[in-house]
PALOTOR-717362 format. One record per atom (N, C-alpha, C): residue in three letters; y, x, z. Coordinates in steps of 0.2 Angstrom, whole numbers, plus 5000, padded with zeros to 4 digits. Example, Ala and Ser with C-alpha at 12.3 -4.5 7.8 and 13.67 -1.06 7.14 Angstrom:
2
ALA497250665039 ALA497850625039 ALA498450665039 SER498950645035 SER499550685036 SER500050645039 
//
This chain:
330
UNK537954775678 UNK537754775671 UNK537254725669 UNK537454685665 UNK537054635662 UNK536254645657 UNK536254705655 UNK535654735650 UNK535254775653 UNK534654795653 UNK534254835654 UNK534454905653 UNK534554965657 UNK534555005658 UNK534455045652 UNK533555035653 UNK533155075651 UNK533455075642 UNK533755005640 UNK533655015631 UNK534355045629 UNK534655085638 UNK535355115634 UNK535155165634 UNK534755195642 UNK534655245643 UNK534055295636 UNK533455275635 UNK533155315631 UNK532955295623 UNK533655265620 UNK533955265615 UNK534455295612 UNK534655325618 UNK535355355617 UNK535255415612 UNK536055465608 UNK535955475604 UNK536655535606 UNK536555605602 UNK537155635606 UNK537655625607 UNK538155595604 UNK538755565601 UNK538955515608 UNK538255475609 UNK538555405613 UNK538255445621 UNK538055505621 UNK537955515628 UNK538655515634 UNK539155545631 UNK539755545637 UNK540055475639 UNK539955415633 UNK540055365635 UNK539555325640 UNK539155355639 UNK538455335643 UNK538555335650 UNK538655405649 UNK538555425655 UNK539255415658 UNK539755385657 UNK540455385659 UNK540255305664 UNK539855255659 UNK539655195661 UNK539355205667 UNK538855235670 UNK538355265674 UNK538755285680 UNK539255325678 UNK539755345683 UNK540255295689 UNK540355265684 UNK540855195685 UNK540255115690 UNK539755135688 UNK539055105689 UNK538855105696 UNK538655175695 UNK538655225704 UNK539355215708 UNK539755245704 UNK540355235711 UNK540355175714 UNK540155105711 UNK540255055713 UNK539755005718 UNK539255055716 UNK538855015718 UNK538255055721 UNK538455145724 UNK538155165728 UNK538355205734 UNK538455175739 UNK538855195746 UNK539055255747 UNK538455305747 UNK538455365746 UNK538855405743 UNK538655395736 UNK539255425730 UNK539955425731 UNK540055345732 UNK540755305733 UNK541055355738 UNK540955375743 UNK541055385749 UNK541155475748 UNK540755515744 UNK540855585743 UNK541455565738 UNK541255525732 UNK541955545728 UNK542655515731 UNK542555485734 UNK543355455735 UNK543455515740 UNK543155545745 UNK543255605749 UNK543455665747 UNK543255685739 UNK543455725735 UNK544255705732 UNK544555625734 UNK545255625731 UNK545155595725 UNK544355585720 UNK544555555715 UNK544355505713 UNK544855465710 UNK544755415708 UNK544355385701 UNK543955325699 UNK543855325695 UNK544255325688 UNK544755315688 UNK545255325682 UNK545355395681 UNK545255435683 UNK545355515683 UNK544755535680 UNK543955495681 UNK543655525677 UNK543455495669 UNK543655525668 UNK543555505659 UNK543355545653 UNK542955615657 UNK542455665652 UNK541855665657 UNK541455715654 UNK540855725659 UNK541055775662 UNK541655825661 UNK541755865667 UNK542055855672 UNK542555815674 UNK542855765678 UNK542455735683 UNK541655705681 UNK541155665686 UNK540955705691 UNK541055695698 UNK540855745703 UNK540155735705 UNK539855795704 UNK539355785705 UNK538755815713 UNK538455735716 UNK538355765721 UNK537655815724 UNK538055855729 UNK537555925730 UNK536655875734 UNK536255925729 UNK535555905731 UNK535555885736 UNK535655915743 UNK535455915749 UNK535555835753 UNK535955785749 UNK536055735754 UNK535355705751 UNK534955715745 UNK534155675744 UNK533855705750 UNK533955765757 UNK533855745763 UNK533855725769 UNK534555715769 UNK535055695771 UNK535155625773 UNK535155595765 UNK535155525767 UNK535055485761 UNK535255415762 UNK534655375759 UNK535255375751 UNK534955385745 UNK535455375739 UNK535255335737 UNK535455285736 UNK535255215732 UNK535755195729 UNK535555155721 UNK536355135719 UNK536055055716 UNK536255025720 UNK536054935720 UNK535854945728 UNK535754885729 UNK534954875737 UNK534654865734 UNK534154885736 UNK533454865734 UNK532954885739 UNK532254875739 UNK531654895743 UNK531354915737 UNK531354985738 UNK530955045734 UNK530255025730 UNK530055025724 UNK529255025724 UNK528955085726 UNK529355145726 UNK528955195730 UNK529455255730 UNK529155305734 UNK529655355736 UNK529355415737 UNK529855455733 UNK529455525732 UNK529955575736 UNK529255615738 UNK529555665743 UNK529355745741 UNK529855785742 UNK529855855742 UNK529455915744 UNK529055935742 UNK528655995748 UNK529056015752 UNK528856065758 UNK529356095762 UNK528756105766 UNK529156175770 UNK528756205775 UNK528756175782 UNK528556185785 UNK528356155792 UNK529156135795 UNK529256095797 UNK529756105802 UNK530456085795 UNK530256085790 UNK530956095787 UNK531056005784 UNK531556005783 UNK531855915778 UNK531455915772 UNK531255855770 UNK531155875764 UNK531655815759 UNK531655805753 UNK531955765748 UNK531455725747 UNK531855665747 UNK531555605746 UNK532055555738 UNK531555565736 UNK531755515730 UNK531555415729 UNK532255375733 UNK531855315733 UNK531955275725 UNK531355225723 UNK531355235715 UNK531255155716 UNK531855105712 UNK531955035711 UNK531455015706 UNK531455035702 UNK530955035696 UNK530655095693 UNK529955095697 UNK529655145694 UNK529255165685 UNK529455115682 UNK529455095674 UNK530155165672 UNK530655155675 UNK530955205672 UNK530855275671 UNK530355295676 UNK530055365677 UNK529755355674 UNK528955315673 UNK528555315666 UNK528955325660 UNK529255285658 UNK529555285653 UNK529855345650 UNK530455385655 UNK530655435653 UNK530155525655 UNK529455515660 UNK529155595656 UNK528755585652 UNK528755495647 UNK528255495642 UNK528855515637 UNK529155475635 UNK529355505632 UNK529755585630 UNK529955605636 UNK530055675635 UNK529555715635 UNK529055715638 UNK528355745632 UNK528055755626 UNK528355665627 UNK528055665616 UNK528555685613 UNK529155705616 UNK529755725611 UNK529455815610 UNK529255835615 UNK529155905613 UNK528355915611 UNK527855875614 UNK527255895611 UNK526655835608 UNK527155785605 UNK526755705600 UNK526455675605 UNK526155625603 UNK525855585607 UNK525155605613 UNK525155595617 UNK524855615624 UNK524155585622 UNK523855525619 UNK523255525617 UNK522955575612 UNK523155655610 UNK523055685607 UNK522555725610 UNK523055735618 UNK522855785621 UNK522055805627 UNK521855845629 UNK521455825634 UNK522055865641 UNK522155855644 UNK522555845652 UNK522255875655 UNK522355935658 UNK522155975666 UNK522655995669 UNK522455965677 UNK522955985680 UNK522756025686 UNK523156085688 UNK522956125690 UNK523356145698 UNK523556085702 UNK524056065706 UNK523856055714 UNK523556105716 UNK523156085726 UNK523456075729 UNK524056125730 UNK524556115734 UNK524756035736 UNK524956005729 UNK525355955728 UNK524755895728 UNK524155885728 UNK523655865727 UNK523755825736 UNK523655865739 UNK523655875746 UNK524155815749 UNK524855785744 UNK525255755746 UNK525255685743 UNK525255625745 UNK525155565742 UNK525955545739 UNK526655575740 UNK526955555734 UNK527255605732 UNK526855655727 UNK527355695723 UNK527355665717 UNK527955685713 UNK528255655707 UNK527855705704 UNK527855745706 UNK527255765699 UNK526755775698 UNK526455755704 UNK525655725705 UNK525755665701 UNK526355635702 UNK526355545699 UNK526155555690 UNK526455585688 UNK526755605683 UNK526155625677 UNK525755695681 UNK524955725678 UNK524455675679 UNK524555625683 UNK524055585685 UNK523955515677 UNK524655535679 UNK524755465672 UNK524555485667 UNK524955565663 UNK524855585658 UNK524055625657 UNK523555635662 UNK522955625661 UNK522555545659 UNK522855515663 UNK522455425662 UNK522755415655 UNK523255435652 UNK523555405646 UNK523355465640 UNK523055495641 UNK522555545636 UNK521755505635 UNK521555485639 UNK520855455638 UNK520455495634 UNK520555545638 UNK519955585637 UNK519355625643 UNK518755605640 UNK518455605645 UNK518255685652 UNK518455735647 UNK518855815652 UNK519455815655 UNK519855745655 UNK520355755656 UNK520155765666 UNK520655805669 UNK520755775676 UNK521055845679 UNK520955835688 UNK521455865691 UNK520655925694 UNK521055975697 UNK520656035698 UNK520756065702 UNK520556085709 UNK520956085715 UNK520556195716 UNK519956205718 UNK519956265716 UNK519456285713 UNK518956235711 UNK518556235705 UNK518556255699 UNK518456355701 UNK518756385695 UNK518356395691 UNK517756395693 UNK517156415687 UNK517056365685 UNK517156295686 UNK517056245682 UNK517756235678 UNK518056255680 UNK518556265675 UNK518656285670 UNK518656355670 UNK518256405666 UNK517856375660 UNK517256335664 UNK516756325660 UNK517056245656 UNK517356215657 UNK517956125655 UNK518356195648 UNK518656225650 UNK519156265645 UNK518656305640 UNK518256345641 UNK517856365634 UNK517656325629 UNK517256255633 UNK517156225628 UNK517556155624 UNK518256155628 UNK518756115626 UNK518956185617 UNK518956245618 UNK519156285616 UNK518556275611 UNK517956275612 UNK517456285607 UNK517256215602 UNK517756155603 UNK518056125601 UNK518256095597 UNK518956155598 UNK519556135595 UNK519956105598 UNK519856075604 UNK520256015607 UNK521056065611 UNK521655995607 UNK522156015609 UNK522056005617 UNK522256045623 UNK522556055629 UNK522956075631 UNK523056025638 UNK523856075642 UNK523456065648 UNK523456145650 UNK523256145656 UNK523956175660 UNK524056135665 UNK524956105669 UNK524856135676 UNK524956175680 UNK524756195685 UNK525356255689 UNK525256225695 UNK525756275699 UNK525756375697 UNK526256385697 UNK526256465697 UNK525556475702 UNK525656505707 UNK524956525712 UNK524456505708 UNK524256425708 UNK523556415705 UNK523556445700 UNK523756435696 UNK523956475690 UNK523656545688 UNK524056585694 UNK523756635693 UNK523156665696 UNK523056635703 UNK522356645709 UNK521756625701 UNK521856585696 UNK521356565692 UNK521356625688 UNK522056645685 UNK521656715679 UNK521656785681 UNK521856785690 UNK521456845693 UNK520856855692 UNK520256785693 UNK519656785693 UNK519456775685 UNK519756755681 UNK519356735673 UNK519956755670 UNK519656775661 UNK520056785656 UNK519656745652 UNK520156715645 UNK520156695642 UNK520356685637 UNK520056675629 UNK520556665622 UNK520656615622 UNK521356585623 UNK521456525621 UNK521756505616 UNK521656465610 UNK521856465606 UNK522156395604 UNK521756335609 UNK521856275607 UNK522456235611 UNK522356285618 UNK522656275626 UNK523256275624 UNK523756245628 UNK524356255630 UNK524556265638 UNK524556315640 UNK524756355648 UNK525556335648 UNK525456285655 UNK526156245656 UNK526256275664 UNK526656315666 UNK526756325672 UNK527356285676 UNK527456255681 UNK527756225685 UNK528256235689 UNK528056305693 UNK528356355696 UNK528156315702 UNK528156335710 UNK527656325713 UNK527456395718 UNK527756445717 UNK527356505721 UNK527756525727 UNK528256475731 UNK528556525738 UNK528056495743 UNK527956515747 UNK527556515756 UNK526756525753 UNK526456525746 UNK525856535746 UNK525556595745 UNK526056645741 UNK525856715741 UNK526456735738 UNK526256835738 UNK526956855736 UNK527256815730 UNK527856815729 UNK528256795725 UNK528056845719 UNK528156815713 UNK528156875705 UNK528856835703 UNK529056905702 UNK529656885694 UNK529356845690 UNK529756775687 UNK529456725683 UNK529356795676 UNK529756815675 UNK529456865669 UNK528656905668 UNK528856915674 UNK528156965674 UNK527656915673 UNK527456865678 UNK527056825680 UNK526756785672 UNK527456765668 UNK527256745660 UNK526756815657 UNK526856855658 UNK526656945653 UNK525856925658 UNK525856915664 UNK525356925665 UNK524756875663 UNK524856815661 UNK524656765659 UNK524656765652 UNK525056775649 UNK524856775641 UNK524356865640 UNK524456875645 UNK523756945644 UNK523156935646 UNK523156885649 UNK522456865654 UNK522256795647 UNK522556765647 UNK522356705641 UNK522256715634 UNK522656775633 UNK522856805626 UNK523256725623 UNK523856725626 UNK523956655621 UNK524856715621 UNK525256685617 UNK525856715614 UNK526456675618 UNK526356625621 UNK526956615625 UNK526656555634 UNK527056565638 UNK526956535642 UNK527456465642 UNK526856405643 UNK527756345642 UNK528056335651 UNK528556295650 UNK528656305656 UNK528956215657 UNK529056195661 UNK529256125667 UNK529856135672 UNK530256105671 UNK531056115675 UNK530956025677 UNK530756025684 UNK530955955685 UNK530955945695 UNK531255925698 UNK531255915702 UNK530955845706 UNK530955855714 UNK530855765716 UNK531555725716 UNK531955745716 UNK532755735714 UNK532855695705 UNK532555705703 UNK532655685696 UNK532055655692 UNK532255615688 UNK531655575686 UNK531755595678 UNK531955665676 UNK531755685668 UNK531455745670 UNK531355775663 UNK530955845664 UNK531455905657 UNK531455955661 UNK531856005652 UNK531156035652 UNK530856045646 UNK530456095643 UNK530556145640 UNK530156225642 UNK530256265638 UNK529656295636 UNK529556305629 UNK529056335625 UNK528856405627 UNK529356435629 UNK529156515630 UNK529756565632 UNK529856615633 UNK530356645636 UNK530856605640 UNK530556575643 UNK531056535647 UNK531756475646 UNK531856475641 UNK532156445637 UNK532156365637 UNK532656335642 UNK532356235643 UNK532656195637 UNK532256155635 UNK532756135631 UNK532656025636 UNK533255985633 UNK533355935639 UNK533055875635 UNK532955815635 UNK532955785632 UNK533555735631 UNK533755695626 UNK534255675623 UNK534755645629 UNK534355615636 UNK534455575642 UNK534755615648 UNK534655675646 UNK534955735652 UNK535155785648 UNK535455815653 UNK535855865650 UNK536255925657 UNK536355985655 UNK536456045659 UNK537256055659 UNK537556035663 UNK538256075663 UNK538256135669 UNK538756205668 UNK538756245673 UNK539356245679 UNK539256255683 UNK540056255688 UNK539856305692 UNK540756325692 UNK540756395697 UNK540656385702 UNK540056455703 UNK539756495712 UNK540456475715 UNK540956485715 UNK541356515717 UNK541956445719 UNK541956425714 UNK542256335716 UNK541756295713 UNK541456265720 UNK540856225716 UNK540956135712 UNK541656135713 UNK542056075711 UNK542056075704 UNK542356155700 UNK542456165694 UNK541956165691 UNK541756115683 UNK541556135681 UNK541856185675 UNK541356245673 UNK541456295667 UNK541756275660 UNK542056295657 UNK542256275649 UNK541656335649 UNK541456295642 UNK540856335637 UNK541156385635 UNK540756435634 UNK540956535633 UNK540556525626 UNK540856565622 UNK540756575616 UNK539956585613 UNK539656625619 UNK538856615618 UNK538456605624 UNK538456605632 UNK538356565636 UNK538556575641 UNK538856505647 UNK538956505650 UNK538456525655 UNK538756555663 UNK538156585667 UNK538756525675 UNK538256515677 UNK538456495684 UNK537856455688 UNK538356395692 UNK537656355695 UNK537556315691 UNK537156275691 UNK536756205686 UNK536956145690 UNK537256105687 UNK537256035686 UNK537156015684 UNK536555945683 UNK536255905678 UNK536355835680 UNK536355805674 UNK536455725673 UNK535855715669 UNK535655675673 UNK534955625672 UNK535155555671 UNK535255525666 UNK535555465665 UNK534955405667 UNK534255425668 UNK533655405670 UNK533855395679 UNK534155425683 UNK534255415688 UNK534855355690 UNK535055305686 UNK535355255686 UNK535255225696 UNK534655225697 UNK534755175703 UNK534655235708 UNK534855305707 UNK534955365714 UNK535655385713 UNK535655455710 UNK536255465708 UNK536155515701 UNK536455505696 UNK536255535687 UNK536555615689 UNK537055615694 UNK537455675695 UNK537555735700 UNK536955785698 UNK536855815705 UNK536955875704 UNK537155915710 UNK537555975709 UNK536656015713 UNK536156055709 UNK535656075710 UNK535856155713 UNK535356185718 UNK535456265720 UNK534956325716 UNK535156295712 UNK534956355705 UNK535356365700 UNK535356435699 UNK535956455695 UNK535656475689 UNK536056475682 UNK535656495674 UNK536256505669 UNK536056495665 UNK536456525659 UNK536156455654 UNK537056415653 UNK536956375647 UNK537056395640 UNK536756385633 UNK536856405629 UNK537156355624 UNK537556355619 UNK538056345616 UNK537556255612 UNK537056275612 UNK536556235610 UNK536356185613 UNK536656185618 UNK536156135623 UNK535556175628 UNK535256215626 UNK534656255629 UNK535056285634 UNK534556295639 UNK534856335647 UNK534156375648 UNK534156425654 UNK533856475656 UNK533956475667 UNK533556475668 UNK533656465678 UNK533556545678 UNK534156575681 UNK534256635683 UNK533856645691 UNK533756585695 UNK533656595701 UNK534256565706 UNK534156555712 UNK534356515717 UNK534956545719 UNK535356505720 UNK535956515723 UNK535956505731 UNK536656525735 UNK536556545744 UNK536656465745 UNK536556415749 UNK536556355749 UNK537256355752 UNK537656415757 UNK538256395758 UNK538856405752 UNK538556425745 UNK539156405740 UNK539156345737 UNK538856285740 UNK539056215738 UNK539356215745 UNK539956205744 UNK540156185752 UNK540456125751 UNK540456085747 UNK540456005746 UNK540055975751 UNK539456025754 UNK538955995759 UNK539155985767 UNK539856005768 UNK540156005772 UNK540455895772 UNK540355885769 UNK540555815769 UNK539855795768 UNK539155825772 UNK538655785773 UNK538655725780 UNK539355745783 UNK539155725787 UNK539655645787 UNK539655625782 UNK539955575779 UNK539355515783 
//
């Protein structure tokens, strides 16, 4: 491709996304070893693909597995996955890191205005602790690009938190305080709070640090603890370079550059025809921002698509129903 990416990709408009992304497919097959080598093993060819349903999409697990890159390059940098002792993690290599910037600013100001509005806390230890998470990368920047002088990161400094949040609250000041589930709630175990000015953004974030909560609960228990009326939420992975947001009841909505298709548990090759009010299976997303990895990945979370565009994550799927992982050893 002769043109910058970037002025197709975060221009696009609903109408021109399946031709987009149809480009992006024909893009990658040719020009990432990896893909090329899954789709031709799956039997198809590019002529065959000519909708979004059609583009095969490949399972998470080769982000640790092996290297996905679509051109060659030398990385400006390389994001990696949490994971517990002993385990792989995901690694996301990024040819141009201008196209991450680019795409979680603006899917933020699509759902919450401009970022120099806001003041920025970020509530992330876990992730703090590791020098390339994407979404350390991510709160780091959208604190610096708030210039505000409360803005910043908070590791367990909760009374002083506490004390940053009342008088952000005494005010007026719009904030998003962004923070893993545990920290999250280890902070309003110990304080309550009216918030009125705040926006509580949770990330998700709570296996190997404490018991598990049903996200349900966990929302009820935090808008009881804050008195605020909804919890927002963060759907974004080290695997992708967009984010879906949701205001409240778990509800994500995508920005115009990604988008949510379902495929059956059951045949993970299939993608779902749309059900009259939601589809339910595994998630696949196309990240049109992932041009130089792969836009098309078959994720191990399952949800419900709605007729709208908006989707729901039901919870994790058994990792041996993508058995397209079977040709990891490509």
């Amino acid at each position: 491709m002769t043109y910058k990416w970037n002025d197709k990709i975060f221009k696009i408009d609903t109408p021109g996304f399946e031709e987009l992304a149809l480009q992006v497919f024909n893009f990658q097959y040719e020009h990432n070893p990896i893909y090329k080598t899954y789709t031709d093993m799956l039997q198809i060819t590019p002529t065959q693909v000519n909708r979004l349903e059609k583009i095969p999409f490949l399972p998470i697990q080769f982000f640790k597995t092996h290297v996905v890159k679509t051109t060659d390059f030398d990385p400006q940098i390389i994001f990696e996955s949490s994971g517990t002792t002993g385990s792989i993690n995901s690694r996301h290599f990024l040819k141009d890191i201008e196209l991450y910037r680019e795409s979680f600013k603006a899917a933020f100001e699509l759902v919450y205005g401009g970022i120099n509005e806001w003041c920025v806390i970020g509530l992330l230890p876990s992730y703090l602790e590791r020098k390339n998470s994407s979404l350390v990368f991510m709160v780091n920047e959208l604190i610096d690009r708030s210039h505000h002088p409360q803005s910043g990161f908070y590791l367990d400094e909760f009374a002083q938190l506490y004390k940053t949040l009342t008088e952000l609250e005494n005010n007026g000041q719009k904030t998003l305080l962004i923070g893993v589930s545990f920290a999250l709630l280890n902070f309003a175990e110990q304080y309550s709070l009216s918030l009125s000015s705040t926006v509580v953004l949770e990330t998700g974030g709570m296996k190997g640090r404490r018991e598990e909560w049903i996200k349900r609960e966990l929302h009820e228990f935090l808008k009881a603890k804050f008195e605020v009326h909804s919890i927002h939420s963060e759907y974004g992975m080290t695997e992708l370079l967009s984010q879906a947001y949701s205001k409240g009841e778990g509800i994500f909505y995508c920005p115009p550059w990604m988008k949510v298709l379902i495929r059956d548990e059951e045949d993970p090759f299939l993608v779902k025809a749309e059900a009259p009010e939601a589809t339910v299976g595994a998630i696949n997303i196309i990240d049109l921002a992932n041009v130089y990895s792969c836009a098309f990945i078959a994720t191990d979370d399952s949800g419900k698509l709605y007729r709208n565009g908006s989707f729901e994550v039901m919870g994790r799927i058994d990792n041996s129903d993508i058995r397209g992982c079977s040709l990891l050893t490509i």
